[in-house]
N, CA, C and O atoms as a GROMACS GRO file, in nm:
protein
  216
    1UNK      N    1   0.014  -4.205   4.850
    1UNK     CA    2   0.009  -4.088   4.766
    1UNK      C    3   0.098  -3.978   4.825
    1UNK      O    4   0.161  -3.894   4.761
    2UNK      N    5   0.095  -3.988   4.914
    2UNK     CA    6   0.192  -3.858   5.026
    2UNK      C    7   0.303  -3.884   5.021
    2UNK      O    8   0.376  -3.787   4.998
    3UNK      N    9   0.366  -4.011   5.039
    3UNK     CA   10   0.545  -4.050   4.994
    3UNK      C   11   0.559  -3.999   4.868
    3UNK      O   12   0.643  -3.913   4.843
    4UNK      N   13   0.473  -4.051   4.776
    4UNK     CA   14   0.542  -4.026   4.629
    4UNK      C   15   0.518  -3.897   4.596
    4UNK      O   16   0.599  -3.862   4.510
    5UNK      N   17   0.422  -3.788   4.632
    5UNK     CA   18   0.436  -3.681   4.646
    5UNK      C   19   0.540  -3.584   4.633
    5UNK      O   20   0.575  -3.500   4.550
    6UNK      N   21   0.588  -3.638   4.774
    6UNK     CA   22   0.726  -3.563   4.851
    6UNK      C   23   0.814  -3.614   4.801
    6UNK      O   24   0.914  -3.542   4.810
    7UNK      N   25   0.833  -3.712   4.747
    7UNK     CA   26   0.952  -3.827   4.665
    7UNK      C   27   0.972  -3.762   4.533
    7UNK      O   28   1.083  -3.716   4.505
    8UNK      N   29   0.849  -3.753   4.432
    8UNK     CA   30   0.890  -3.624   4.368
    8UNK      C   31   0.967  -3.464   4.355
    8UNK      O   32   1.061  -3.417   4.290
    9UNK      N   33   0.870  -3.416   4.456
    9UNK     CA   34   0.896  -3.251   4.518
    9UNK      C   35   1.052  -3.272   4.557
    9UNK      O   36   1.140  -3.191   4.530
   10UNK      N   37   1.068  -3.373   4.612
   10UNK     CA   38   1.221  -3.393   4.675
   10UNK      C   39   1.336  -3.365   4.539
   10UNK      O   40   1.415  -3.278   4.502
   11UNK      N   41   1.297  -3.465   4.506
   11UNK     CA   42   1.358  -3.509   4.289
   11UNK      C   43   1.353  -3.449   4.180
   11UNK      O   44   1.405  -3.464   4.070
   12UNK      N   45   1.266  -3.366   4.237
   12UNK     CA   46   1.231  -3.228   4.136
   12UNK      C   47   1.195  -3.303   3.992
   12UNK      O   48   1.257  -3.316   3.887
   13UNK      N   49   1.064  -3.347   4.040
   13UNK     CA   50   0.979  -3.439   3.973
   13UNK      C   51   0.822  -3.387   3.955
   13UNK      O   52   0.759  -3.324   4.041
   14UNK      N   53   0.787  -3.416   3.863
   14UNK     CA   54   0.619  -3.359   3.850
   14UNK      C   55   0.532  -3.515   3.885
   14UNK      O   56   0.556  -3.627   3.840
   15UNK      N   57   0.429  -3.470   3.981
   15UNK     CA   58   0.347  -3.575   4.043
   15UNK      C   59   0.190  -3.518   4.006
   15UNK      O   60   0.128  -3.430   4.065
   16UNK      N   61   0.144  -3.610   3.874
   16UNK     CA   62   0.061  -3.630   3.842
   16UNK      C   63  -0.055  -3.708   3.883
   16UNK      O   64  -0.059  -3.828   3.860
   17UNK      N   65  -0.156  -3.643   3.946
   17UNK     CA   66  -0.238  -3.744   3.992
   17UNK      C   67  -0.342  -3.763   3.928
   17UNK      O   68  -0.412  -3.672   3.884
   18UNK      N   69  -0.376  -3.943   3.909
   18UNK     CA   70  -0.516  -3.951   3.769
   18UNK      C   71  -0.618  -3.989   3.855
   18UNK      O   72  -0.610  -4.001   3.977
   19UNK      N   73  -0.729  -4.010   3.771
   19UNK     CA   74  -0.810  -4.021   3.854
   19UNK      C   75  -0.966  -3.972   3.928
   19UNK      O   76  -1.058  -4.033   3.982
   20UNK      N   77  -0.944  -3.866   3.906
   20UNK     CA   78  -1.014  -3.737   3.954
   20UNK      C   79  -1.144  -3.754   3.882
   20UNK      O   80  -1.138  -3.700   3.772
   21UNK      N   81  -1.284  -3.821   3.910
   21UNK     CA   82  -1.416  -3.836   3.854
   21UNK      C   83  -1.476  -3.751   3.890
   21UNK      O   84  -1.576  -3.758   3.818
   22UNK      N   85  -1.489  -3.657   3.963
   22UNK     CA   86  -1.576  -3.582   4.026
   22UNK      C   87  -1.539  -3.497   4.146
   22UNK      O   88  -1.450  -3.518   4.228
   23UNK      N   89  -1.642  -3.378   4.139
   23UNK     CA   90  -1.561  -3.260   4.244
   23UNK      C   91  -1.611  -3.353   4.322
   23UNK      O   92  -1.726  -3.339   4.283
   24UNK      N   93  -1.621  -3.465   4.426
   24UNK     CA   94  -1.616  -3.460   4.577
   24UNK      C   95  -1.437  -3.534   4.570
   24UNK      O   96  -1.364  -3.536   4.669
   25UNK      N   97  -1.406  -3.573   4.469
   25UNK     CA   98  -1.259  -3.653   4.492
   25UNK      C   99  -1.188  -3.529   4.486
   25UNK      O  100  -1.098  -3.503   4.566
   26UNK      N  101  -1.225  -3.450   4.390
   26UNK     CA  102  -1.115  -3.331   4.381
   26UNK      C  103  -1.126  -3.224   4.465
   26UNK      O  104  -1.028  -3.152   4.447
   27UNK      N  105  -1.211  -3.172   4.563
   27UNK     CA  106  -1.212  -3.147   4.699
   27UNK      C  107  -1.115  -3.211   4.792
   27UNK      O  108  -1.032  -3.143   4.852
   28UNK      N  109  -1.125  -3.355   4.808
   28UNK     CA  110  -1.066  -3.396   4.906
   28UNK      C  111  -0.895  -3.409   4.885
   28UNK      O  112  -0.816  -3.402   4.978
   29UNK      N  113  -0.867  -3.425   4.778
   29UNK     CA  114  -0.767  -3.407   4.642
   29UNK      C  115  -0.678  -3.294   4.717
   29UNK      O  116  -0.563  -3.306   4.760
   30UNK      N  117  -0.767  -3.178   4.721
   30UNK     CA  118  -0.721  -3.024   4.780
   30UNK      C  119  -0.622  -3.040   4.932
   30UNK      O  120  -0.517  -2.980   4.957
   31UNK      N  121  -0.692  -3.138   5.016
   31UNK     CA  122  -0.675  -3.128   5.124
   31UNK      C  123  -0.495  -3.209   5.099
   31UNK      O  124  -0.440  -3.226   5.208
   32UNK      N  125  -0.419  -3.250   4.987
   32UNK     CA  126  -0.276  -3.285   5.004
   32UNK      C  127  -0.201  -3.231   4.921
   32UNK      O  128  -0.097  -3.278   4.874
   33UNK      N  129  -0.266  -3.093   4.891
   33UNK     CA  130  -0.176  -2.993   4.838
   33UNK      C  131  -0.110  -3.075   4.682
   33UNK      O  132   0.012  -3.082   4.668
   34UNK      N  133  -0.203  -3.131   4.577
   34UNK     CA  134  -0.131  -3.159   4.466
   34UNK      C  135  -0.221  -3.091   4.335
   34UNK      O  136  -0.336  -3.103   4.294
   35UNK      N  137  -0.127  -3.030   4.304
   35UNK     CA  138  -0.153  -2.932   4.184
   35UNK      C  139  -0.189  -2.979   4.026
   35UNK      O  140  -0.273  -2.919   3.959
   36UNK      N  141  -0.136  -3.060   3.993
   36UNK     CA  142  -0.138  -3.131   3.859
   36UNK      C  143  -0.230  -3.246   3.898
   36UNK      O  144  -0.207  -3.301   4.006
   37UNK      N  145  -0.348  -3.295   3.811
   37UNK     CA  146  -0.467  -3.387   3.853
   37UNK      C  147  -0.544  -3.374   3.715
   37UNK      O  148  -0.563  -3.265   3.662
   38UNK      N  149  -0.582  -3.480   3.666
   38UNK     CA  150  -0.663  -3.500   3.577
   38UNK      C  151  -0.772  -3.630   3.554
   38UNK      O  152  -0.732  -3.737   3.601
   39UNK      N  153  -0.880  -3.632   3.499
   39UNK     CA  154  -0.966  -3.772   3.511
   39UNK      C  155  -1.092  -3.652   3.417
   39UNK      O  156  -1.092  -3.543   3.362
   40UNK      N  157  -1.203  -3.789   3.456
   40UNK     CA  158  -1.307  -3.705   3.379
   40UNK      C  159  -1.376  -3.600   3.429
   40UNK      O  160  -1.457  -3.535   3.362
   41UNK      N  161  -1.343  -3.573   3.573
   41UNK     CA  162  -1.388  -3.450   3.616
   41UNK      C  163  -1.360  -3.304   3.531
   41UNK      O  164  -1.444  -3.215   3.518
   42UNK      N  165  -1.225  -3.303   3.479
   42UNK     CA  166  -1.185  -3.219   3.409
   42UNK      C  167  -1.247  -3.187   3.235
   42UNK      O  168  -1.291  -3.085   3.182
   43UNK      N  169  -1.225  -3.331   3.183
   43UNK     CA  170  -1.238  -3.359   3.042
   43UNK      C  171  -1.233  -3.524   2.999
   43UNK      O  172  -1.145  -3.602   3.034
   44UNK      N  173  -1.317  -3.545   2.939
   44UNK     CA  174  -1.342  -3.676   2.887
   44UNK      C  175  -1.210  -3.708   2.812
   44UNK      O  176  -1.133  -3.616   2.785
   45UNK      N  177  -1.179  -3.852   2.774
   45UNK     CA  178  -1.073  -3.841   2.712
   45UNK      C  179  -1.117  -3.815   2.515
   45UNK      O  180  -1.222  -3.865   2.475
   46UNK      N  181  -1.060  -3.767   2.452
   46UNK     CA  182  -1.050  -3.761   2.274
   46UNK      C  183  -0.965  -3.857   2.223
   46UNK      O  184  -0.858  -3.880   2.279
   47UNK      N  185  -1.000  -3.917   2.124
   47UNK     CA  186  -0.925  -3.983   1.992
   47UNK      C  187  -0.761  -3.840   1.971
   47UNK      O  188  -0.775  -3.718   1.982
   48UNK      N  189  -0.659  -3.896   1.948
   48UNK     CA  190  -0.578  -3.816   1.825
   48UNK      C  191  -0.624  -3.820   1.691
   48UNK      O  192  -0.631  -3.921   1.620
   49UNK      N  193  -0.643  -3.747   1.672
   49UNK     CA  194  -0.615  -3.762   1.450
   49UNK      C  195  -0.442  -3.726   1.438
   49UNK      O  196  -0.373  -3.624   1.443
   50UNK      N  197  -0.424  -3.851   1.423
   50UNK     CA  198  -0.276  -3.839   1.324
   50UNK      C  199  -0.297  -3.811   1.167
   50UNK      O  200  -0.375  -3.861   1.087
   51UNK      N  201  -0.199  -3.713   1.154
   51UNK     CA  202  -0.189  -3.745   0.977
   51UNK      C  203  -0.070  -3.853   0.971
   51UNK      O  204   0.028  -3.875   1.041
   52UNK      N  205  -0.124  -3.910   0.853
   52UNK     CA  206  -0.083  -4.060   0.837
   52UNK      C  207   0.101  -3.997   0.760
   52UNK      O  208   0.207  -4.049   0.794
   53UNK      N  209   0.091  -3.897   0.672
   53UNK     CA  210   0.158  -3.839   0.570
   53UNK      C  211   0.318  -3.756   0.667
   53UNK      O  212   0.408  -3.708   0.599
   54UNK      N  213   0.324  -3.756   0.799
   54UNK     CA  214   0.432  -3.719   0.844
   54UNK      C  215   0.519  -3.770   0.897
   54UNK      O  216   0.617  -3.703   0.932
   0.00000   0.00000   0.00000
């Protein structure tokens, strides 16, 4: 997780990390400085509604 991190930051790349079930992962999460993180800790996932007509 720490190479591709910096492999990003280097590349001027956004490093998304998934994953994240619960504040004890996203605590520890904290401790490698990555900003962008999502899982169900945040929000469950939703359906899209497409309109069929565009």
């Amino acid at each position: 997780m720490i190479f591709w991190r910096d492999f990003a930051k280097a590349h001027k790349i956004r490093f998304i990390l998934e994953g994240i079930e619960n504040e004890k992962i996203d605590q520890f999460i904290d401790l490698f400085n990555i900003d962008i993180r999502q899982g169900y800790y945040y929000e469950k996932p939703h359906p899209i509604q497409l309109d069929a007509n565009k």
